[in-house]
DRENTIBA-552164 format. One record per residue (C-alpha): residue in one letter; x negated, y negated, z. Coordinates in steps of 0.02 Angstrom, whole numbers, plus 50000, padded with zeros to 5 digits. Last residue first. Example, Ala and Ser with C-alpha at 12.3 -4.5 7.8 and 13.67 -1.06 7.14 Angstrom:
BEGIN
S493165005350357A493855022550390
END
This chain:
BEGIN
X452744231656095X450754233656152X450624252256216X449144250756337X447464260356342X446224255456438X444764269056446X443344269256576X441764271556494X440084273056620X438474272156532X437014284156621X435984277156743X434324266756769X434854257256598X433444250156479X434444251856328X436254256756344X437394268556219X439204271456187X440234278756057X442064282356028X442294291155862X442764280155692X444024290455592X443964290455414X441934293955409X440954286355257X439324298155251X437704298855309X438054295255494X436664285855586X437554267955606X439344270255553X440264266055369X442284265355407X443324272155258X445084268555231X445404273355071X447104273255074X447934263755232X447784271255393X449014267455536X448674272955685X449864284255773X451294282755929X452734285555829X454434281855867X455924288855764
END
């Protein structure tokens, strides 16, 4: 059976800018200084085999 998840490894923790606490999962972020317009993200997301 296949599965398409990450793999996390006990006590996996991931320290981020601004958050308090140790987060498990690290959320998508993105910020610009100095832009006229709002950050574009364009996701690229291939299955490497």
């Amino acid at each position: 059976m296949t599965e398409s998840k990450p793999i996390i490894q006990k006590g996996d923790k991931f320290r981020l800018k601004g958050h308090k606490q140790q987060m498990r999962y690290v959320q998508p972020t993105i910020t610009a200084t100095d832009a006229n317009a709002a950050p574009i993200l364009t996701w690229i997301m291939e299955k490497v085999e």
